[in-house]
N, CA and C of each residue as an Amber inpcrd file, in Angstrom:
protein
   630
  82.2660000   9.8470000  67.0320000  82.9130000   8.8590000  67.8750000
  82.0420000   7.6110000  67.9520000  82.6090000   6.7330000  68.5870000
  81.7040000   5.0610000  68.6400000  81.3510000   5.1450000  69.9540000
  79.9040000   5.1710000  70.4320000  79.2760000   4.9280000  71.8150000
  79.1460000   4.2770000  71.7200000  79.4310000   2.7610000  73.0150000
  78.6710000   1.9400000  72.8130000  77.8110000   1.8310000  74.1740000
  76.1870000   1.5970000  73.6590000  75.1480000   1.6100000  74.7010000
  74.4310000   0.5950000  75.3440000  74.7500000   0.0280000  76.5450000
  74.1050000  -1.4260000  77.3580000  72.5650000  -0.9910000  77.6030000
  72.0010000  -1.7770000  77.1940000  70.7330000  -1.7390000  78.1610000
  69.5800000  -0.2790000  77.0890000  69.2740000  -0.6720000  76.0630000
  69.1450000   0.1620000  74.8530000  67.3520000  -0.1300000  74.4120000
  66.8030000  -1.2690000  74.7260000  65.8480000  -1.2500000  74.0710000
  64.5460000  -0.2260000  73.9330000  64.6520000   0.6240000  75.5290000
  63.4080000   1.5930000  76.1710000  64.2580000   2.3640000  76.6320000
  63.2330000   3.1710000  76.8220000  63.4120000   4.3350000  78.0800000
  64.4390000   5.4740000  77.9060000  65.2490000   5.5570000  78.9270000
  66.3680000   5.4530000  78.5460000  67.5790000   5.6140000  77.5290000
  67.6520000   4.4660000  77.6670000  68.6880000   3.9960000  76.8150000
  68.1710000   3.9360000  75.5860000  66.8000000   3.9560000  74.9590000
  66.0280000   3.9210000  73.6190000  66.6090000   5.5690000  73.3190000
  66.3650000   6.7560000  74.0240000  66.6700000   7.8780000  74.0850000
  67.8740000   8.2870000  73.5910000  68.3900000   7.2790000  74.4080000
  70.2520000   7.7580000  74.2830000  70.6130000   7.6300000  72.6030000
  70.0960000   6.4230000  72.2050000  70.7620000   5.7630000  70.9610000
  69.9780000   7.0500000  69.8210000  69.2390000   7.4000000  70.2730000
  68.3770000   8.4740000  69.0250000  68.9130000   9.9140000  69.1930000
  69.5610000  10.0310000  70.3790000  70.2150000  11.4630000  70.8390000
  72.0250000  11.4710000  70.0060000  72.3780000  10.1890000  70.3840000
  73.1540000  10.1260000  69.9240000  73.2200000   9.8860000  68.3110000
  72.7300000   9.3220000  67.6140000  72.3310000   9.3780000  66.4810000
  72.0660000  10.8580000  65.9560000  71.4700000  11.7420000  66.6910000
  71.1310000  13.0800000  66.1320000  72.4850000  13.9110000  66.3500000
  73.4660000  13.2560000  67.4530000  74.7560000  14.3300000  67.1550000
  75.8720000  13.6910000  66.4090000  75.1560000  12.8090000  65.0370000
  76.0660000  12.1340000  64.2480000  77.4740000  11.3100000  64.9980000
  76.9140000  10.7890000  66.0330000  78.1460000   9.3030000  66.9640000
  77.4370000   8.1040000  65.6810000  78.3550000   7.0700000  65.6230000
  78.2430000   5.6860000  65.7550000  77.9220000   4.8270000  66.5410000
  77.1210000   4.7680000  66.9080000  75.9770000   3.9410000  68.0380000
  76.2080000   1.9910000  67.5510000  76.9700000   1.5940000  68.7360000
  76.5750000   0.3430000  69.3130000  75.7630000   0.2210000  70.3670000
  74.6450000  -0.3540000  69.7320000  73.7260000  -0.8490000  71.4670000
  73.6830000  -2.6400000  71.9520000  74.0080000  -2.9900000  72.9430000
  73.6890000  -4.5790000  73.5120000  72.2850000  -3.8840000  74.5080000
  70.7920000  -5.1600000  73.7020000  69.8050000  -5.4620000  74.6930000
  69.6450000  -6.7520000  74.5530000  68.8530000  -6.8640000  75.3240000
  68.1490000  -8.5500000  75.0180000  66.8540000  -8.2020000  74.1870000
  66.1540000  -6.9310000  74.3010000  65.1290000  -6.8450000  72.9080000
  65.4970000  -6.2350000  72.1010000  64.9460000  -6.6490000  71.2850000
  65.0880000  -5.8340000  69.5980000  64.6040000  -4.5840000  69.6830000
  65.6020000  -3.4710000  69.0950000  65.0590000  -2.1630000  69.4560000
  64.2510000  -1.6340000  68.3120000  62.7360000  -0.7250000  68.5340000
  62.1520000  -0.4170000  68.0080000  62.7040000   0.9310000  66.9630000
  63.1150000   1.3200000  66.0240000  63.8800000   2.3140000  65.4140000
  64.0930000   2.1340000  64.1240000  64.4260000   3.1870000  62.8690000
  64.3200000   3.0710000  62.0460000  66.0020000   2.6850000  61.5720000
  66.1040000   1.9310000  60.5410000  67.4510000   1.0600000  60.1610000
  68.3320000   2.9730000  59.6410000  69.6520000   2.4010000  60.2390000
  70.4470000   3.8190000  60.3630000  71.6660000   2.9580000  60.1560000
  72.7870000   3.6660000  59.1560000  73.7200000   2.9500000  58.7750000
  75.0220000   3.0170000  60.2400000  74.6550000   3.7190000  60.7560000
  75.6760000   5.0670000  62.1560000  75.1940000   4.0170000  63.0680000
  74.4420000   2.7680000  63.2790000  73.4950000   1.8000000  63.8760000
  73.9280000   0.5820000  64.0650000  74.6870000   0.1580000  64.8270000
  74.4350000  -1.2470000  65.1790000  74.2630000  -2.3260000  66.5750000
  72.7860000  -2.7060000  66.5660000  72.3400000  -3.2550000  66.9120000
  72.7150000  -4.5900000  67.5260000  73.3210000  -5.2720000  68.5390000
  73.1820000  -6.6240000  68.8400000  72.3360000  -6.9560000  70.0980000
  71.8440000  -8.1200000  69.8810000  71.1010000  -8.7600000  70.6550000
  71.5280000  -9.6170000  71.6220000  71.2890000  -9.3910000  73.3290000
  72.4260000 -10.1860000  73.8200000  72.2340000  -9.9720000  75.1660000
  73.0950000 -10.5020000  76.2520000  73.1800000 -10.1800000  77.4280000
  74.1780000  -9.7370000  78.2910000  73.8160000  -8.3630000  78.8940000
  75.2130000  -7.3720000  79.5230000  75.6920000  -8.5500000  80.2630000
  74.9500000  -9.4860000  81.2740000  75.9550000 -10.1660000  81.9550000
  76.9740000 -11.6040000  81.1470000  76.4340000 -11.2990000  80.0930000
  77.3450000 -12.6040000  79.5280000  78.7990000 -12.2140000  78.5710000
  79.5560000 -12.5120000  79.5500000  81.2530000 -11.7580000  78.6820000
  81.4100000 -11.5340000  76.9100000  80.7970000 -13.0070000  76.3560000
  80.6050000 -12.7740000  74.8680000  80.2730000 -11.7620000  74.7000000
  78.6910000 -11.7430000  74.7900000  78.1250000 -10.6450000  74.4810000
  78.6040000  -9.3440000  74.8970000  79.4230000  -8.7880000  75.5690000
  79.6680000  -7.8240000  76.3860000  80.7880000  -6.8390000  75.7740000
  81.6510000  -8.1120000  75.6390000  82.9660000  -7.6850000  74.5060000
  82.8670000  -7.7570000  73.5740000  81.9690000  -8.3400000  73.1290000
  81.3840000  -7.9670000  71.2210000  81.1920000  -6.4900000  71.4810000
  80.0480000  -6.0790000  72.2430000  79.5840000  -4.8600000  72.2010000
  80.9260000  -3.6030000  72.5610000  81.4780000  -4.0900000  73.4400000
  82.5500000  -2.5890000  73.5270000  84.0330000  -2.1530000  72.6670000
  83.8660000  -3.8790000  72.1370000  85.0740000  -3.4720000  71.3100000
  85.0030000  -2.2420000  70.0630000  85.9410000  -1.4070000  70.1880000
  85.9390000  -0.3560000  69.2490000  85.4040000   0.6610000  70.1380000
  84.8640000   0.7310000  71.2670000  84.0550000   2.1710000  71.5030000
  85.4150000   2.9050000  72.3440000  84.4980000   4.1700000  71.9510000
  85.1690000   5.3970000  72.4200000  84.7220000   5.8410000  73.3950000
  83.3290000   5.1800000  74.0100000  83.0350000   5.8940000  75.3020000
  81.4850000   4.6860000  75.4630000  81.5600000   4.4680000  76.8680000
  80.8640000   3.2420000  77.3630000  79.1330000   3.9420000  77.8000000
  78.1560000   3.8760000  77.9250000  77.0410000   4.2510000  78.4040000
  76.1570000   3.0810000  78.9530000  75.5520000   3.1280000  80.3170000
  74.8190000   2.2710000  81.2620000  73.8980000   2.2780000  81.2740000
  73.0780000   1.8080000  80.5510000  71.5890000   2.3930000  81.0510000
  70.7930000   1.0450000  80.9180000  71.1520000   0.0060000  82.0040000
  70.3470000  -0.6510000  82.0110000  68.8240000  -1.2000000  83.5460000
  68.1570000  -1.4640000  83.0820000  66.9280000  -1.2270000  83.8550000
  66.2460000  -2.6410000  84.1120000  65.2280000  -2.6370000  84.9890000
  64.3690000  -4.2010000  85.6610000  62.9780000  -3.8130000  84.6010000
  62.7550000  -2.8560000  83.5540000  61.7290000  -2.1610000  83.3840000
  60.4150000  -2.2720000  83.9080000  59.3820000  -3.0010000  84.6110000
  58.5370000  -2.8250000  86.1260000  58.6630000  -3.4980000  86.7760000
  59.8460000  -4.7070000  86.6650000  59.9460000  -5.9620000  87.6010000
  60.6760000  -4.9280000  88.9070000  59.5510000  -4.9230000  89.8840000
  60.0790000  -4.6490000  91.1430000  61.4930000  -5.4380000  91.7880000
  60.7340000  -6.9000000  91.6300000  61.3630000  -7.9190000  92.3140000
  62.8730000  -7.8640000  92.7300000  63.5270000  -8.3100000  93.8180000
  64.9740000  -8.7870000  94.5280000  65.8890000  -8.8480000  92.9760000
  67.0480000  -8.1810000  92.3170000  67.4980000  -8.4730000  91.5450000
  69.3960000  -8.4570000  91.6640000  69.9130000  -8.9940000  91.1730000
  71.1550000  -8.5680000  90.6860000  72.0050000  -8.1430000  89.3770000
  71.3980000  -7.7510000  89.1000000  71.5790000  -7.4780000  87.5520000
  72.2530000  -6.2270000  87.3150000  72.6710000  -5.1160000  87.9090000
  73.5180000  -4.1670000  88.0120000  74.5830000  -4.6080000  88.6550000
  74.5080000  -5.3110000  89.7780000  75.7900000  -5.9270000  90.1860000
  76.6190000  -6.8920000  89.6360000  75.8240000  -7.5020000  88.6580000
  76.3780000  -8.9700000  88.1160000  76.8840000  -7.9870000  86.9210000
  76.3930000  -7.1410000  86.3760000  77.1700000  -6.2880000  85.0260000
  78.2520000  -5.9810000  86.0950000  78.4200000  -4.8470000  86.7030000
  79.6960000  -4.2300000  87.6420000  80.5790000  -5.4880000  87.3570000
  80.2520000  -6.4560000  88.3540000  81.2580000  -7.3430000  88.3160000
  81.8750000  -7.9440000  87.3120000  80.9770000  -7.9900000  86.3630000
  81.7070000  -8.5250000  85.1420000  82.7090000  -7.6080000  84.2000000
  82.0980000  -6.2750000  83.9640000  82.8780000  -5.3990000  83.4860000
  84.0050000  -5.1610000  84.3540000  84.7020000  -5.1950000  85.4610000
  85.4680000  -5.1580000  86.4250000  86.1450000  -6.1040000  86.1110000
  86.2290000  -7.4170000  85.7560000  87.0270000  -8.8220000  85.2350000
  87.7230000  -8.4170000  84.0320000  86.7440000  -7.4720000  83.0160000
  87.1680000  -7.4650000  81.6850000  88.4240000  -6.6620000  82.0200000
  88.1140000  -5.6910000  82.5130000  88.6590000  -4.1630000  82.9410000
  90.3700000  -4.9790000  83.6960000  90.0680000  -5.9830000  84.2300000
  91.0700000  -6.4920000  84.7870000  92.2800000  -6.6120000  83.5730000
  91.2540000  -7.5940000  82.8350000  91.9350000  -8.0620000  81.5040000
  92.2070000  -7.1960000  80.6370000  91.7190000  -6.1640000  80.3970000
  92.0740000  -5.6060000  79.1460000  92.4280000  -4.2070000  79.5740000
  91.9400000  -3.5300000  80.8260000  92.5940000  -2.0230000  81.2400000
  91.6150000  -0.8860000  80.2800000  90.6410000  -0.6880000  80.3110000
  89.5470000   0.2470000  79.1820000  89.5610000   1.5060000  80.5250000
  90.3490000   2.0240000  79.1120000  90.4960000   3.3540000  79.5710000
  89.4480000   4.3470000  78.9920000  88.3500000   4.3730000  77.9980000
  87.3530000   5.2790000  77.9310000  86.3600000   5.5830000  78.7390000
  85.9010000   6.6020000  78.6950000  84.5180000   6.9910000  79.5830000
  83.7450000   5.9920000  79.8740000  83.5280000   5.9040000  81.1460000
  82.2230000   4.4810000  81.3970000  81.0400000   6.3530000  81.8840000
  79.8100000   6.3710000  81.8620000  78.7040000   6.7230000  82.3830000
  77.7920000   5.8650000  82.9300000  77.3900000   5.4950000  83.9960000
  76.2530000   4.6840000  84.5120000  75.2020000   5.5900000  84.7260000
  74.0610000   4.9000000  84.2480000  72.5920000   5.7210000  85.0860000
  72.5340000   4.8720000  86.1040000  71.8010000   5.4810000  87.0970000
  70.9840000   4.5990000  88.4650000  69.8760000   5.5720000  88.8720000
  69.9610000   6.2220000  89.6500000  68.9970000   6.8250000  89.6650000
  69.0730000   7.8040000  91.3530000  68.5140000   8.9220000  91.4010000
  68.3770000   9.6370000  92.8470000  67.8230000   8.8530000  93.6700000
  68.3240000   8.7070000  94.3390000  67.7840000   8.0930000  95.7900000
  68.5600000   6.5580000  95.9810000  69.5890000   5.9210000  95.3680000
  70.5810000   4.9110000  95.6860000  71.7690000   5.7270000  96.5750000
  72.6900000   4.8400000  96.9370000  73.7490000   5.4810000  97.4260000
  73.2260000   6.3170000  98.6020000  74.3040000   7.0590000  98.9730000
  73.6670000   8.4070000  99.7360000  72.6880000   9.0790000  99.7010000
  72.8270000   9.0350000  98.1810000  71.4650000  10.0170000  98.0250000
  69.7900000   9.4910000  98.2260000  69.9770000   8.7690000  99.0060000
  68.6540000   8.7260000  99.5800000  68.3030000   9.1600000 100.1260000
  69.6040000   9.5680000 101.1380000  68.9980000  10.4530000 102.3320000
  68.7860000  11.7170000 102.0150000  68.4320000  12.2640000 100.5210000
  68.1780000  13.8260000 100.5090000  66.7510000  13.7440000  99.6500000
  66.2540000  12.7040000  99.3120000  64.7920000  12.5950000  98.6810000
  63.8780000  13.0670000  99.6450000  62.8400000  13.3620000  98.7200000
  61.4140000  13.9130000  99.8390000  60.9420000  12.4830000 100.7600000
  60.1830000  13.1350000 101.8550000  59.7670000  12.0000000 102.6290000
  58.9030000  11.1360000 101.3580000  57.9900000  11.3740000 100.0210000
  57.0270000  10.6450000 100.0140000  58.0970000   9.7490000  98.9010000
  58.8680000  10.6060000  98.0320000  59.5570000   9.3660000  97.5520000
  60.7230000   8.3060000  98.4950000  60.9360000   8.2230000  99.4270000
  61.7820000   7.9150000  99.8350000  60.7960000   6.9090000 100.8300000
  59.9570000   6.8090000 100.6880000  58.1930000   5.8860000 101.4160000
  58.5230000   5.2960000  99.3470000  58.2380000   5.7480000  98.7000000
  58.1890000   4.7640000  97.8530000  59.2080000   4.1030000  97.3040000
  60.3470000   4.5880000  97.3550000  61.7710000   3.6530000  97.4360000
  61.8040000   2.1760000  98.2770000  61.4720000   2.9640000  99.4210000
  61.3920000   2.2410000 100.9630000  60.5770000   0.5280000 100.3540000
  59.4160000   1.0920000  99.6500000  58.4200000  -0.0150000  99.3020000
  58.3860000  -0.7110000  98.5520000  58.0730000  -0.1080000  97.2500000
  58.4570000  -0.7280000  96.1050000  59.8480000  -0.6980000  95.4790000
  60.7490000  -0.2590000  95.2420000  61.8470000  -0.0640000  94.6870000
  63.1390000  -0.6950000  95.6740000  62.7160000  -1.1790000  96.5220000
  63.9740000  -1.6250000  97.5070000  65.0450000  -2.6840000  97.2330000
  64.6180000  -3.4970000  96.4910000  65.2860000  -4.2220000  96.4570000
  65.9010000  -3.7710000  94.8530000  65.4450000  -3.1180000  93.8620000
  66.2340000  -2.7000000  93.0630000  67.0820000  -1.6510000  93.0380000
  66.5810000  -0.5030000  93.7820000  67.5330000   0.8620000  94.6580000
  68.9330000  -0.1950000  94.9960000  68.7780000  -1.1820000  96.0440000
  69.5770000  -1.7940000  96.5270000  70.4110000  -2.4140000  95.6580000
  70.2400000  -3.0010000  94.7150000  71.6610000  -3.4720000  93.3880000
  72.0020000  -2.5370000  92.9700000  71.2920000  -1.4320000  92.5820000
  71.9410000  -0.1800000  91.7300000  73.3030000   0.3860000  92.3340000
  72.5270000   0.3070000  94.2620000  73.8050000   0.9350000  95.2330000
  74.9880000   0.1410000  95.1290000  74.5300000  -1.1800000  94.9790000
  76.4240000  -2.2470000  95.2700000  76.5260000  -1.8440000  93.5850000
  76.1910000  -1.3030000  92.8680000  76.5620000  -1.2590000  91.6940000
  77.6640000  -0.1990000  91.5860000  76.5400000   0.6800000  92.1680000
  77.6140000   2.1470000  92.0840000  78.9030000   1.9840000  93.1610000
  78.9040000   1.3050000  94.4010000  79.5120000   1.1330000  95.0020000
  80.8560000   0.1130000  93.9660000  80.8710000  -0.4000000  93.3750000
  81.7820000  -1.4400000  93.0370000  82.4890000  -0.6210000  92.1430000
  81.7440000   0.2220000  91.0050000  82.1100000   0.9950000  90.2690000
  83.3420000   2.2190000  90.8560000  82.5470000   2.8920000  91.9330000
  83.4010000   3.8430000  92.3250000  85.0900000   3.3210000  92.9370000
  84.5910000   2.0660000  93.5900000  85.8980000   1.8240000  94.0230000
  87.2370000   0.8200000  92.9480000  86.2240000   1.0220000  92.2000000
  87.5380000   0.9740000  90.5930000  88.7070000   2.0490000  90.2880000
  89.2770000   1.7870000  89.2630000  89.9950000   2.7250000  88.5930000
  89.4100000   2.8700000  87.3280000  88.4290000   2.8300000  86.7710000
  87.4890000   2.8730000  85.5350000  87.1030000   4.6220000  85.6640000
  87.0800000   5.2150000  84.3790000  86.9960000   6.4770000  84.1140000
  85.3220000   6.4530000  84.1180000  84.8240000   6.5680000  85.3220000
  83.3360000   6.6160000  85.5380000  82.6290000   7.3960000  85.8740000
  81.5160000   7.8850000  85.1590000  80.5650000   9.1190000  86.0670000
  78.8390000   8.1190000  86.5150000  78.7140000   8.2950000  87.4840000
  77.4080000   7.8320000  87.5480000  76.3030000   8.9900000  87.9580000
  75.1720000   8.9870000  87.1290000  74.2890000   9.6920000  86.4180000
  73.0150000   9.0820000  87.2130000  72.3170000  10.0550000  87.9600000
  71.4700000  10.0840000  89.0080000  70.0210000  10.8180000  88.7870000
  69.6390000  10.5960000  87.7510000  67.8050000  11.1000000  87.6040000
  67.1530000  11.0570000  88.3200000  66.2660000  12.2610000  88.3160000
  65.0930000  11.8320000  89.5090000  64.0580000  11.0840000  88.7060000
  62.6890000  11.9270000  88.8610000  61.3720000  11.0110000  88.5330000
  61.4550000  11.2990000  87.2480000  61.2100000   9.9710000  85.8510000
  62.0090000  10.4620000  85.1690000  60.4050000  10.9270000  84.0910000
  60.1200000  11.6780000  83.3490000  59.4620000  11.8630000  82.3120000
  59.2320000  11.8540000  80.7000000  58.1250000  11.7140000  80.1180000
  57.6960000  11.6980000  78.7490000  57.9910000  13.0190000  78.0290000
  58.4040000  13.5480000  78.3590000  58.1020000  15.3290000  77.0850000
  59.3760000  15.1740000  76.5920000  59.5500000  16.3740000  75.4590000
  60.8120000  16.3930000  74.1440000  61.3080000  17.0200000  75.0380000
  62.7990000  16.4540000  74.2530000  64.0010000  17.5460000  74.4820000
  63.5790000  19.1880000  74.6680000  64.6340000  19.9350000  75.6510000
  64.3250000  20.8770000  75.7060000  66.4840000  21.3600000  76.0700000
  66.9990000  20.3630000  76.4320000  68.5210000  20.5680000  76.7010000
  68.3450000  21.8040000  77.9660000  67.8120000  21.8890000  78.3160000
  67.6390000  22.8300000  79.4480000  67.2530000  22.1550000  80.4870000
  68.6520000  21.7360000  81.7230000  68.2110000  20.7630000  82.6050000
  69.3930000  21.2120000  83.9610000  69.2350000  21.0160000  84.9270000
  69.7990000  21.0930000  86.1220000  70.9570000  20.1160000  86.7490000
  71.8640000  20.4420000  86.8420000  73.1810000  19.3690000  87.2480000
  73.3370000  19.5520000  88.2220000  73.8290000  18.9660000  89.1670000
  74.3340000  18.9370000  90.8160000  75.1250000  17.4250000  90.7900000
  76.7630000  18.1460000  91.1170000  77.7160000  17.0200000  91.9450000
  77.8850000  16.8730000  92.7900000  77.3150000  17.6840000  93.8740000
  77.0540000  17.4190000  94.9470000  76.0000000  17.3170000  95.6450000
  75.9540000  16.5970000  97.1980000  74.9670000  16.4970000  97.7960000
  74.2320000  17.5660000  99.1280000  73.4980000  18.1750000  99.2030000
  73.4040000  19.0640000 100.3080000  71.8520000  19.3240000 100.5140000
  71.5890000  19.4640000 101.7420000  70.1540000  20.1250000 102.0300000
  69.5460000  21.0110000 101.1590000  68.4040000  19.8730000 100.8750000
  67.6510000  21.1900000  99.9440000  68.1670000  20.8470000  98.0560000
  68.5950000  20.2730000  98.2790000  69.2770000  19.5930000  96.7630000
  67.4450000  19.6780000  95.5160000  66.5700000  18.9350000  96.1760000
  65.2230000  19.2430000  95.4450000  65.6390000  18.7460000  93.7920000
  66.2080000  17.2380000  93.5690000  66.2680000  16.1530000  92.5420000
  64.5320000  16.2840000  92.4310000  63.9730000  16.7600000  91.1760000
  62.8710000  16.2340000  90.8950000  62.4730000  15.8290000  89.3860000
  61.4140000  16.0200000  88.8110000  61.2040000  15.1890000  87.5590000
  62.3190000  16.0080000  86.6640000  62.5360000  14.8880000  85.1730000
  63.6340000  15.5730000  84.5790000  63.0900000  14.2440000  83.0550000
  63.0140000  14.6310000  82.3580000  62.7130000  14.1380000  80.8480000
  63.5150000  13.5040000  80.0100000  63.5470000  12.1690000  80.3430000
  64.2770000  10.8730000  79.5430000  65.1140000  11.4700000  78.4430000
  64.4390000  12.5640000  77.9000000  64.9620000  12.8980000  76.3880000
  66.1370000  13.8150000  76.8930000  66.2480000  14.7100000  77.5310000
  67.4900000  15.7440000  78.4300000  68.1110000  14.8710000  79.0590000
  67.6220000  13.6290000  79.8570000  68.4910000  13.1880000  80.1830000
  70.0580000  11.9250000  79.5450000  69.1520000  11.4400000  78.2350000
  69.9230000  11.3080000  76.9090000  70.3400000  12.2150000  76.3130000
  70.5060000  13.1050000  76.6840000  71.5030000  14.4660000  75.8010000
  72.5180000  14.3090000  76.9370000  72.1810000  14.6880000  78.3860000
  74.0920000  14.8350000  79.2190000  74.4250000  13.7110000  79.0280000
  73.9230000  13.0080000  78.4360000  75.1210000  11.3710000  78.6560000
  75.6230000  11.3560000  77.6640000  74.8730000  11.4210000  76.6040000
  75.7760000  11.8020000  75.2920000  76.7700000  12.8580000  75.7000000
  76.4010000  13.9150000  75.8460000  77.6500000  14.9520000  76.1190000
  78.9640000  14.3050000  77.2120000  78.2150000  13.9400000  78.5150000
  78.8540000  13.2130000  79.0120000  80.4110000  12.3230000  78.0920000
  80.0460000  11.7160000  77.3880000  80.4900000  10.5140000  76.4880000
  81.3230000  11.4900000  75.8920000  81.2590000  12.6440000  74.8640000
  81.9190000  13.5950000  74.2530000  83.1110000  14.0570000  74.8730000
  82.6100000  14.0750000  76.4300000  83.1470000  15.3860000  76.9440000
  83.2460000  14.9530000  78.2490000  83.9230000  13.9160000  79.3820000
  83.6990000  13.6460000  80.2800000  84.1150000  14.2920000  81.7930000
  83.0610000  15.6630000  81.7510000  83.3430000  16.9760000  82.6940000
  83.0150000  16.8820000  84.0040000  82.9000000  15.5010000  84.3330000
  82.0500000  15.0750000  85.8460000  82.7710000  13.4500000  85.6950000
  84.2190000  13.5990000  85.7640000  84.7410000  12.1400000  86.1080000
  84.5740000  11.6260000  87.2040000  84.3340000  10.6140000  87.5610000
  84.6540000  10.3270000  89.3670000  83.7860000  11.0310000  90.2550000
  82.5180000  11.2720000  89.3970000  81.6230000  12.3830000  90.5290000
  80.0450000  11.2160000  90.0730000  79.1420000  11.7980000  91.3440000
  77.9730000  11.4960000  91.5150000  77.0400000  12.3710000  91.0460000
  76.3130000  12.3560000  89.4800000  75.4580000  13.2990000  89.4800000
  74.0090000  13.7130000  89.7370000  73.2080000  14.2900000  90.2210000
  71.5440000  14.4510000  90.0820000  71.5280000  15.1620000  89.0210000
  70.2310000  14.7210000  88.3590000  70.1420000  15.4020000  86.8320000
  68.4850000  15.8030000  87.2020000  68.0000000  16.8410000  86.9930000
  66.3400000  17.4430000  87.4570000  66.2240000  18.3910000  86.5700000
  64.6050000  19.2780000  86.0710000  64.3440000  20.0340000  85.6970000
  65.1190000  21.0950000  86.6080000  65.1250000  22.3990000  85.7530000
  65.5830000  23.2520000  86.5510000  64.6560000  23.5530000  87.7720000
C-alpha cells in the first residue's frame, strides 16, 4: 500500500519509513530535512512543510493511509505546529473528504492522559514540555472532533533499542494504567500495522513496554 509519512526526518517518523519499508509499503515522507537513508525505489522523499497546503497535498495524494509523526525535536519553546497541521489538514479534508486512515503520534501525558502519569513525569511535563504537551492537546482535540478516520497514538518515554514487536496497547484510561518506556522501533511497527489494519479507529492509544 502507499503510506504517506509527515514529519519523517528522526526519531520517529525516521523509524516508521524503515519499518514500513521492511513490510514492503510504498513510503511517501514530507520533512523539512533531508532524510538520512539508503536510496530505495518503494521511497519517496519530499522536502517541505506540513503546514504549507502545497507541500501537504503533494505529499498525500495517492496514499492509502496517512501517518503523524511530527515533532519540535528539543525546541522546548511555546509552539503551534501540531495545531497549525490539524488545522490545515481539516481545510483540505473540507475540500476533498479523505477518507483513509489518518494515525497521529503525540504522546502520554497530553489530553487526559496526563492525569494518569507518575508524579515525576508529570513535574516534568509541568516544566519543560508545557507548552509543547499543550499544542499536541488542541491538536488531538481538533482531530477528534472531526469526521477523519483517526487513531491517535500515545507513547510514553520513548527509547533507543531494536525492534522486538512485543509491546503493550491500552485504549483506555484507568488507575494504574503504568504508560512507561516503549522503543521508537515497536513503536513504528503499530503504526505501520495501524495503517494496514486500522483496529483502534476513533480511540486514544498508550503504547509501553509490556
Amino acid at each position: 500500500m502507499n503510506i504517506t509519512i509527515i514529519g519523517a526526518s528522526a526519531g520517529i517518523g525516521l523509524k516508521t519509513v524503515k519499518r514500513g519499508l521492511n513490510r514492503n509499503h510504498s513510503i511517501t515522507t514530507l520533512s523539512r530535512s533531508k532524510i538520512e537513508i539508503e536510496e530505495n525505489q518503494s521511497l519517496k522523499m519530499i522536502l517541505g512543510d506540513a503546514t504549507n497546503k502545497a507541500d501537504l497535498l503533494n505529499a498525500i495524494q495517492n496514499a492509502d493511509a496517512l501517518i503523524i509523526t511530527l515533532g519540535t525535536a528539543k525546541n522546548m519553546k511555546t509552539t503551534t505546529l501540531f495545531s497549525d497541521f490539524a488545522k490545515l489538514i481539516l481545510e483540505i479534508h473540507e475540500e476533498k473528504k479523505i477518507v483513509v486512515p489518518f494515525i497521529f503520534v503525540t504522546g502520554f501525558g497530553a489530553g487526559e492522559s496526563k492525569n494518569y502519569v507518575s508524579w515525576l513525569v508529570r513535574l516534568f511535563l509541568n516544566s519543560l514540555l508545557k507548552d509543547v504537551y499543550a499544542d499536541k492537546t488542541r491538536m488531538e482535540e481538533m482531530i477528534s472532533h472531526s469526521d477523519l478516520n483517526w487513531t491517535v497514538v500515545r507513547p510514553g518515554r520513548l527509547l533507543d533499542k531494536d525492534l522486538t514487536e512485543h509491546y503493550r496497547t491500552e485504549n483506555k484510561l484507568f488507575k494504574g494504567i503504568n504508560i512507561g518506556g516503549i522503543n521508537r522501533a515497536d513503536v513504528a511497527d503499530f503504526l505501520i500495522k495501524q495503517a494496514e489494519n486500522q483496529t483502534e479507529l476513533k480511540k486514544y492509544i498508550g503504547i509501553s513496554e509490556k
